[in-house]
N, C-alpha and C positions, 0 to 999 in steps of 0.2 A: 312454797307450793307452785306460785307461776312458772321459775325455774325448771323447777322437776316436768313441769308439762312441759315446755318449751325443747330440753333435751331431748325429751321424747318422742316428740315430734321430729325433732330434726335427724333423730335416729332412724328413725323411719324411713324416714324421707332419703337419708343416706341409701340406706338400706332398698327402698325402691330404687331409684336410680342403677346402683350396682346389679340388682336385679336385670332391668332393665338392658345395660348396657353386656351381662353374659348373654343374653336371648338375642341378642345381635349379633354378637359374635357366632354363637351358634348358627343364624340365619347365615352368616356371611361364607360359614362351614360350608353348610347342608348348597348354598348356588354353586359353591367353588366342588363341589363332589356332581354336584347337576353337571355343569360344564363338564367335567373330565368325562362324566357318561355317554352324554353327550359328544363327544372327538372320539372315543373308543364306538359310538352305534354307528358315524358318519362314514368310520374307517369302511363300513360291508354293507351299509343301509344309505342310499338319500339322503340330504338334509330335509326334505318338503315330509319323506314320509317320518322323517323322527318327530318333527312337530306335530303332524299327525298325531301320531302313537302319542305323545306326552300329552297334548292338548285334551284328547278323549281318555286316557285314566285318571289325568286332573281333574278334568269334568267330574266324573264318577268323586272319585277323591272328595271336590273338594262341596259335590251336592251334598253330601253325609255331612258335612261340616254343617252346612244350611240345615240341614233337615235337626239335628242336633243340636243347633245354636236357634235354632226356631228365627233364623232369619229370614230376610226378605229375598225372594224368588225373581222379583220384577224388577223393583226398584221404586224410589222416588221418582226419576228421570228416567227413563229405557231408553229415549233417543241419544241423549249424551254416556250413556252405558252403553250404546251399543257402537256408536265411533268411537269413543275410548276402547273398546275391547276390538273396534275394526284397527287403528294403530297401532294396538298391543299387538295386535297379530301378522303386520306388516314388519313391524319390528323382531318380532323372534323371530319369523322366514329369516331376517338380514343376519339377524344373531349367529342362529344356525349356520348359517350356510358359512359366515368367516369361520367361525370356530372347525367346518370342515377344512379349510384352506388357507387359513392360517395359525403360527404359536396362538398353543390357549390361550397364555397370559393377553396378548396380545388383542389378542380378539374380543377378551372379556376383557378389557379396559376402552378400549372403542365404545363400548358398549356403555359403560359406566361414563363417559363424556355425557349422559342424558342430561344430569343437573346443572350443568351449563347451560345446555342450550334452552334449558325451562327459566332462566334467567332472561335469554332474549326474546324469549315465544312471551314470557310474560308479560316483559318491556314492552314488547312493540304490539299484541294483542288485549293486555291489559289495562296497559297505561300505570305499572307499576313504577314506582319511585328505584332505583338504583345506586346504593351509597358509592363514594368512590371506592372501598376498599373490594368491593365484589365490582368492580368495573374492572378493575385491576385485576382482579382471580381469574376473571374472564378473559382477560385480552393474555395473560400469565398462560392459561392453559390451551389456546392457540399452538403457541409457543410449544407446548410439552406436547399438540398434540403433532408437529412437525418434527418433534426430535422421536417420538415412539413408529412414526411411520417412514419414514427415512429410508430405513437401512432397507425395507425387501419396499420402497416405491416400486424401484424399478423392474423386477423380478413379481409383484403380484399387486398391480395397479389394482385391479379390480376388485377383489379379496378387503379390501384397504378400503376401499368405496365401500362397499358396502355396508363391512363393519361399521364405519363412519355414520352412515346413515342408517342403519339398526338407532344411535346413539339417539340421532333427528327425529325418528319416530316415535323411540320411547320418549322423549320430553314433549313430546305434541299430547299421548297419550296424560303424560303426567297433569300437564298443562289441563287437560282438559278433565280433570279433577274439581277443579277451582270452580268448572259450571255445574257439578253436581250439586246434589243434596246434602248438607252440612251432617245430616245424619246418616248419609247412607252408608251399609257395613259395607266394610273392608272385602267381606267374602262374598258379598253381591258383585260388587266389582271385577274379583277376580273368577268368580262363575258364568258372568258374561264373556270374560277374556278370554276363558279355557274352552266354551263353548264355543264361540265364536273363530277361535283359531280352527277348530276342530272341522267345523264347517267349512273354513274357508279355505282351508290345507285339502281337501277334498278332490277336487279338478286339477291340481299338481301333483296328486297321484299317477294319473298317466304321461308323465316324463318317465316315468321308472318305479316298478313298485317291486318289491322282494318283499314275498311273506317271511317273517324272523325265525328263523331256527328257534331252539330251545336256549340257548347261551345266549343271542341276539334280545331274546326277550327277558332275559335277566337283567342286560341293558340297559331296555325299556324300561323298566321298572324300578331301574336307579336312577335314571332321568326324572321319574313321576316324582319318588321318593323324595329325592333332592329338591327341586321344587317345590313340593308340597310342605315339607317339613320347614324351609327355609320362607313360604309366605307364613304359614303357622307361627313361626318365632320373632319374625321381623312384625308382624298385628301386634302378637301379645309386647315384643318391648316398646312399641310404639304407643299403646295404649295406657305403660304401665310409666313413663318416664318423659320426659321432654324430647320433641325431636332434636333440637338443635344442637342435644346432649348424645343419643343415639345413634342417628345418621350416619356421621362421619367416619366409625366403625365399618358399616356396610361396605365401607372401601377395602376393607381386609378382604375380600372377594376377589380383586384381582389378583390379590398377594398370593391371596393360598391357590388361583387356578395358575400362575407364574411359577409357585413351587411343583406343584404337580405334573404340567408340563414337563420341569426337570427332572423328575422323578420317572415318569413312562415315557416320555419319546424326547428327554436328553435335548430339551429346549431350553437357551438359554439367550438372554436378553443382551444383546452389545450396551456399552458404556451410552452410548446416547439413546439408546429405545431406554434405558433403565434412569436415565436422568429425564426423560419426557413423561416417563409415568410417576415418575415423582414429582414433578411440578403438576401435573393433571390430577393424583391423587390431594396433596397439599391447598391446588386451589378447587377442589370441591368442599375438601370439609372447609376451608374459609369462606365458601358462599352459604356451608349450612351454620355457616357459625355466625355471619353476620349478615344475612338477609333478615330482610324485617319477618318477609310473608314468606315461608318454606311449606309448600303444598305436600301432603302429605305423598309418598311415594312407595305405595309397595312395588318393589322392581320385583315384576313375578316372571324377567325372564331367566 
């Protein structure tokens, strides 16, 4: 009889994981279709007003969630909620704007350098321990992040910066997780974020604002879409499965805005940006695979 309960369990248990690990895959979908919406609004729209627009039908979006899940509105912490959701929102402006100015792929892998550098924000603000083999990941994905920016340095220095520091602010963001409330939901978190960009995207409005056509706001709505679907699935496998099992999935995200890139606007990665994003994909899931403390991360950009 032990037996028979013991398989059972483990059945399960399998069975969650794999669970788990599809609703990831799906999240890592649902960014990589956000992205392409995103290069396609940037092409006739702003980037400051696409954050705009996504940030406030998020909002909406993702209150329904709260109001539904009967979660929390405020928060345990509001002040560390509310500079969490100020970095989140410094970070998608950076997000954005590469994605208008440079390959998708590209850009959404800059972007995905976040759990790196929450490795060093954590090191040196935490006082977190560092085995060597994520020392190594670390100093690894340096490396991969100099062979993926190489080839357009010279041609789109700036674009490259940015991107790069999108990456810096989502791990600040992340990072700053760690001082929240152990309980606090996932969608408090990112209802601050969505609110917050929303507001602070507001006075970048007059750099340039174009009201959306009717096509343009179809856009916008795959942008919201994508987003929203893709923090929905990355909570639920997060919740349902181990991170350090999970995670590293989420890197199919650059994969599929890489593939798509090639697919609409016939982007294609040279031999050394395609060997840099494989050492920068590789040593992230090596630090979600062997960090002690892996702060929970919805990338909700």
């Amino acid at each position: 009889m032990p037996h028979v309960v013991y398989y059972a369990f483990m059945e399960n248990k399998t069975s969650q994981i794999s669970r788990g690990i599809f609703l990831m895959l799906l999240a890592a979908l649902s960014f990589g279709v956000m992205a392409t919406f995103v290069k396609f609004a940037c092409r006739t729209i702003p980037s400051n007003e696409v954050v705009f627009f996504r940030s406030l039908l998020g909002s909406i979006a993702i209150a329904y969630v709260i109001w539904k899940e009967k979660a929390s509105w405020i928060g345990h912490k509001p002040v560390i909620l509310f500079w969490r959701g100020f970095t989140g929102f410094v970070a998608l402006s950076m997000h954005f704007y590469a994605i208008a100015y440079l390959n998708l792929g590209t850009a959404v892998m800059l972007n995905y350098t976040a759990p790196i550098f929450v490795v060093i924000m954590a090191k040196t603000f935490l006082k977190e321990k560092i085995s060597r083999v994520v020392r190594i990941a670390v100093f690894a994905s340096f490396i991969g992040m100099y062979f993926l920016t190489a080839p357009q340095l010279e041609s789109k220095p700036l674009p490259l910066l940015i991107g790069l520091l999108s990456g810096i602010c989502a791990a600040g963001a992340y990072t700053l997780i760690r001082y929240s409330h152990e309980n606090e939901s996932p969608y408090t978190i990112v209802f601050y974020f969505t609110v917050i960009s929303a507001i602070g995207s507001v006075p970048l409005l007059k750099f340039g604002f174009k009201w959306p056509n009717p096509f343009e706001w179809l856009i916008l709505l795959g942008v919201t879409a994508g987003a929203f679907f893709g923090q929905v699935y990355m909570t639920k496998s997060i919740k349902s499965s181990p991170i350090s099992v999970v995670m590293p999935f989420a890197y199919l995200t650059p994969v599929f805005a890489t593939l798509m890139g090639m697919i609409f606007w016939k982007e294609y990665l040279g031999p050394i940006a395609l060997l840099g994003s494989i050492i920068i994909i590789a040593s992230g899931i090596t630090i979600y695979i062997f960090r002690d403390k892996t702060p929970y991360i919805p990338i909700e950009e």
